[in-house]
N, C-alpha and C positions, 0 to 999 in steps of 0.2 A: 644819370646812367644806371643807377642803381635799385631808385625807383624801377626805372624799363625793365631790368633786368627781373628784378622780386615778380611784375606784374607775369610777365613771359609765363615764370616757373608756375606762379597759382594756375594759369591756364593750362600748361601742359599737364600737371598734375592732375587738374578735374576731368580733363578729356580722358586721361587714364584711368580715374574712378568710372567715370560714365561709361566707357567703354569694358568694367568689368562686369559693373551691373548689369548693363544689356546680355554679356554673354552668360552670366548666371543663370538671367529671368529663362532664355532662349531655351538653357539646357533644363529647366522644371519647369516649362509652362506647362507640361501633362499632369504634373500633379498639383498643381497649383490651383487652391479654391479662387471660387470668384471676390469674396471677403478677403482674400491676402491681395490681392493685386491692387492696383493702384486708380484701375479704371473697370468697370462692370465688362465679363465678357462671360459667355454661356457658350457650351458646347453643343453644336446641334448633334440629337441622336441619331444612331448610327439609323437604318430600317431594316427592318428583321425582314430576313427571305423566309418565306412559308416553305414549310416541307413540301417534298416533292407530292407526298401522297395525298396532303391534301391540294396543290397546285392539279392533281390529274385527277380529282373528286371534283373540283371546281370547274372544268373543262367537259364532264361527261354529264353534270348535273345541270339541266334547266334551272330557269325562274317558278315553272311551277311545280317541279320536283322537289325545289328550295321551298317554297312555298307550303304543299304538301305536308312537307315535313316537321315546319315549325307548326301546323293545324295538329299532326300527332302529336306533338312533344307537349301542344296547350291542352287537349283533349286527354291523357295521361295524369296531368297537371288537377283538371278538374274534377276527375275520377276520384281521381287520390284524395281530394276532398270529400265529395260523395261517401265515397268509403268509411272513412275514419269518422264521419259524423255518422253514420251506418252502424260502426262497430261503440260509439258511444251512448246512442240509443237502444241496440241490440246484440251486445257482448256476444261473444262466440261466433257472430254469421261471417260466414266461410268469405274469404275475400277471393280466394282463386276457385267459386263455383265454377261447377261443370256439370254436363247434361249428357249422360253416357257416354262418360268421357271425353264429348266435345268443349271445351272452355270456353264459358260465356265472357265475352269482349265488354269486358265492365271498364274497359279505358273510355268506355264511347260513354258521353257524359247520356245523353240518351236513354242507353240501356242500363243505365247506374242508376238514375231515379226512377226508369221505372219498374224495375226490379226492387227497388227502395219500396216505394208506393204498396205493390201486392204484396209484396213480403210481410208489410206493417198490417192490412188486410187482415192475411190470413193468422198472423203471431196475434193478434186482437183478437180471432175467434178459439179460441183457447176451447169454447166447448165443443164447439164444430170438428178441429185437429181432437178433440179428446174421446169422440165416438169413433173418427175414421180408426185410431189405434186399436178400439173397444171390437167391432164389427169386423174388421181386416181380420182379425185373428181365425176367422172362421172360414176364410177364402183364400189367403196368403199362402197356404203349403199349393192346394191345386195351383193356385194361378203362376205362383215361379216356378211349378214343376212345369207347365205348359212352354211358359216364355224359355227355360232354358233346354227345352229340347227343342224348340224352335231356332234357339241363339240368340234370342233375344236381350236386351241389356237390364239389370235389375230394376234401373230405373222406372223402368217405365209400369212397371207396378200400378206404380202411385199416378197413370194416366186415367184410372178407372177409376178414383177420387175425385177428378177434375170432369169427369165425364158422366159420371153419378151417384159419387158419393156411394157405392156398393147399393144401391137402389136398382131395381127393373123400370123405370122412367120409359118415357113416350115423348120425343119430343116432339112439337110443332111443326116438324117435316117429316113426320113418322120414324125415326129412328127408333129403335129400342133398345133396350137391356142393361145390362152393365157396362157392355162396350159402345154401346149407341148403335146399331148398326143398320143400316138403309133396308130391304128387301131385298132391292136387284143385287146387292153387297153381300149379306150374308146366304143368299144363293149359289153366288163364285164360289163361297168358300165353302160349301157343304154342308150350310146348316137348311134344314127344311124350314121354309114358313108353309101353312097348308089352313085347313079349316081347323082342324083341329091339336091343330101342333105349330108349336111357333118356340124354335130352340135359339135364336136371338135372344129367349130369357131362359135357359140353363146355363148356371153361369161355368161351368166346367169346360161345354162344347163351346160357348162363346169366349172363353178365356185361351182355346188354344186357337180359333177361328183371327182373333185379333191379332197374336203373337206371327200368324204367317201373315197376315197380311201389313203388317206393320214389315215386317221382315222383304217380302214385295216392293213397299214403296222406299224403303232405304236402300234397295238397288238399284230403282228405277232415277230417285233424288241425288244421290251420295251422300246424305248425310243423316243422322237421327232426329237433327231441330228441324229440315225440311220434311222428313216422313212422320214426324209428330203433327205437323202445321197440314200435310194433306192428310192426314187423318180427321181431320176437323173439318177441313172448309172441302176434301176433296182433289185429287193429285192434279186434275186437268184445269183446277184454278190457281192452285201453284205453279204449275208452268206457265200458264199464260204471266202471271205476277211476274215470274223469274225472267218472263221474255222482255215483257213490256218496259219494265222498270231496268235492266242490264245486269241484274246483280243474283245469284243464287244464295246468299246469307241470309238466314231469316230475320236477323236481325237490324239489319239495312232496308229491307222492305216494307215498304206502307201495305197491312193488310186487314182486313175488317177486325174490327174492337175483339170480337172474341176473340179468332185465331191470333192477335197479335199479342195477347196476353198469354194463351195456352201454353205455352213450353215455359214462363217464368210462373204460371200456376201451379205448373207439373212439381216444380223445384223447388220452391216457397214450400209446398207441403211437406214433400220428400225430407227438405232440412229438418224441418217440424218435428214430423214422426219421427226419424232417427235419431231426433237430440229433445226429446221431450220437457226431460226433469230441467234443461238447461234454458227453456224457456216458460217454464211455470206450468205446463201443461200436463195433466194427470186424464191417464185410460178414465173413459165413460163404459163401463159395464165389461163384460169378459165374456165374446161373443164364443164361445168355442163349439168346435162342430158336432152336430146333433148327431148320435149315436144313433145307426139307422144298417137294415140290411137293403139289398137290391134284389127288386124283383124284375126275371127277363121276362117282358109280354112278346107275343109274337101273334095274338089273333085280337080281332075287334071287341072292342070293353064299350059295350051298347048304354052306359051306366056309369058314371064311373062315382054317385052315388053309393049304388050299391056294392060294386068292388070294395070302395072306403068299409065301410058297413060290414061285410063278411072276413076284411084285414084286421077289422076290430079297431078303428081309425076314425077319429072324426073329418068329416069331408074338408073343411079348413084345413086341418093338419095336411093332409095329403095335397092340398093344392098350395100351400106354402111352400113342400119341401119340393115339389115338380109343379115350377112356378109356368113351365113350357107347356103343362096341360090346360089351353087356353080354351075347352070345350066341358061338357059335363058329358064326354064322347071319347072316345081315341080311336081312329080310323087306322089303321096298320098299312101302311106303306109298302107293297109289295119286295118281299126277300130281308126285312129291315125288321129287328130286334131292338125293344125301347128299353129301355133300363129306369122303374120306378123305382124310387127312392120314399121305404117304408120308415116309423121311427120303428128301433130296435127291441122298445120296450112295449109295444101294440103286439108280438107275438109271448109274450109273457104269460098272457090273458088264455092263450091255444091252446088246448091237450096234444099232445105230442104228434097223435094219429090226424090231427089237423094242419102240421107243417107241412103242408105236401107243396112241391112247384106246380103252380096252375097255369095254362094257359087262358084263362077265366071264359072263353064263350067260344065256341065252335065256328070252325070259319062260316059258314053261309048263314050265324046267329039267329039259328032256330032256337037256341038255349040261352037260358039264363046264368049268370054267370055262378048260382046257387045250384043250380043244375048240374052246371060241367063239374063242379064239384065232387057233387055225391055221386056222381057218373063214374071220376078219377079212383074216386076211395075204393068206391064198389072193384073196379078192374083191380086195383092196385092190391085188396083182400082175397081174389079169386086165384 
């Protein structure tokens, strides 16, 4: 009986343990690690709700808008490489270039090498960049005076380096001058070609000739990289390019080897010349402008020989500084006044009573231009 009894009580006893245990575990199984418990249990996590903004970014955005997207985020990615190997080969170059103020898209891996490529080019020709600095000096006041009373952007200066190196050049489709310019082109703009005058190579009337018509086609394009790009190859093949291809960025379009490199040639120099000392490049020579007066013609110079000759000027000299006197002639264009450009140190040599203004040969050149001379002196003594 007593035995019964003893057994009873151990049982009621442990059903009372057991049953406090249980209600312990019950009230700390939240905090209870999986290593305290007596059996493995893991709490599945909760799942995070996305914000609303981007739940409604996710809804309005395609697959290939997503798509799109990470193409930018990778093409930024490899820029950025580009770059920084750019600026470890060639310290100081500008990483947020720009082309009259337009920002060149160096995220596009594309235009990052090959802007790399010409930049390395022209930083290589150290002596090349070191005469444009030398020579520029002699044209650089006229030709920004031109461009900024045109509204032109500074830049583009340095288009006349890319286009000839400050050279009167010919090209292979007849272009000429400084600015290169076509015939039927520099006709628009008011420059005379004739027999004996061809002002395509003065580089003064050709430096403000280019400044409007540059000016022209950046209204016609909207931009400076497209009215640089139809400067080159010509406005009516840049539209058709901009039509055919879908895209008016110059930088997007597949366009012939030269005009596709012209606006990062423009730029490659432009950094150059602006930052000289900071890539090893030192002025070739100190071209500064020839001290010179101006003579107005207004009748036919049957000679222009003998003109040189009576200015006291060797004929060379005078056809160097009036590179547009493309005759041994000058024909006088009805109503029109030429401006020759003498040097200043040819009248040094004159007696006083020899400084006279000449019209050097009588209109219907019965006279010689020695003649109209002594003709002038004689009225001008009586």
């Amino acid at each position: 009986m007593r035995f019964a009894t003893g057994l009873l009580l151990v049982f009621f006893f442990s059903g009372v343990l057991i049953t406090i245990r249980l209600s312990v575990f019950a009230q700390n199984r939240e905090t209870t690690t999986p290593r305290d418990l007596p059996f493995s249990f893991t709490k599945p996590k909760a799942k995070k709700e996305a914000p609303d903004s981007v739940k409604k970014k996710a809804e309005k955005m395609d697959f290939a808008q997503m798509k799109k997207e990470k193409l930018k985020k990778d093409s930024i990615k490899m820029a950025k490489s580009v770059i920084s190997q750019l600026a470890i080969k060639y310290p100081g170059m500008p990483r947020n270039a720009a082309f009259c103020g337009e920002k060149i898209p160096v995220e596009m891996p594309t235009v990052a090498e090959k802007f790399n490529g010409i930049f390395q080019r022209y930083a290589g020709a150290k002596g090349l960049i070191g005469y444009y600095l030398g020579i520029s000096n002699r044209y650089k006041k006229d030709f920004q005076s031109a461009m900024r009373r045109n509204g032109i952007p500074a830049d583009l200066f340095y288009l006349v380096c890319a286009e000839s190196g400050f050279a009167n050049l010919t090209s292979s489709k007849g272009a000429k001058g400084f600015f290169q310019f076509m015939e039927e082109t520099a006709r628009d703009y008011g420059l005379e070609v004739s027999y004996t005058v061809d002002e395509r190579l003065h580089p003064s009337k050709s430096a403000d000739a280019a400044s409007r018509y540059l000016k022209n086609l950046r209204s016609s394009l909207g931009s400076w990289t497209l009215a640089a790009a139809a400067y080159n190859m010509g406005i009516g093949a840049v539209e058709a390019t901009a039509s055919s291809q879908g895209t008016r960025s110059y930088y997007q379009m597949n366009l012939n080897p030269e005009t596709g490199e012209y606006v990062y040639r423009i730029l490659a120099i432009k950094i150059l010349m602006e930052n000289p000392k900071g890539y090893g490049i030192y002025r070739s020579g100190n071209y500064q402008p020839i001290p010179h007066i101006v003579e107005k013609v207004r009748y036919h110079i049957h000679d222009l020989k003998e003109y040189a000759n009576d200015c006291n000027v060797d004929y060379a000299t005078l056809k160097i500084l009036n590179p547009w006197l493309i005759s041994d002639k000058l024909w006088i264009k009805e109503g029109k006044t030429y401006e020759i450009i003498l040097p200043k140190f040819s009248y040094q040599k004159i007696s006083a009573d020899e400084r006279i203004p000449l019209p050097y040969v009588d209109p219907d050149g019965s006279l010689t231009t020695a003649q109209v001379r002594e003709t002038i002196k004689m009225e001008l003594n009586q």
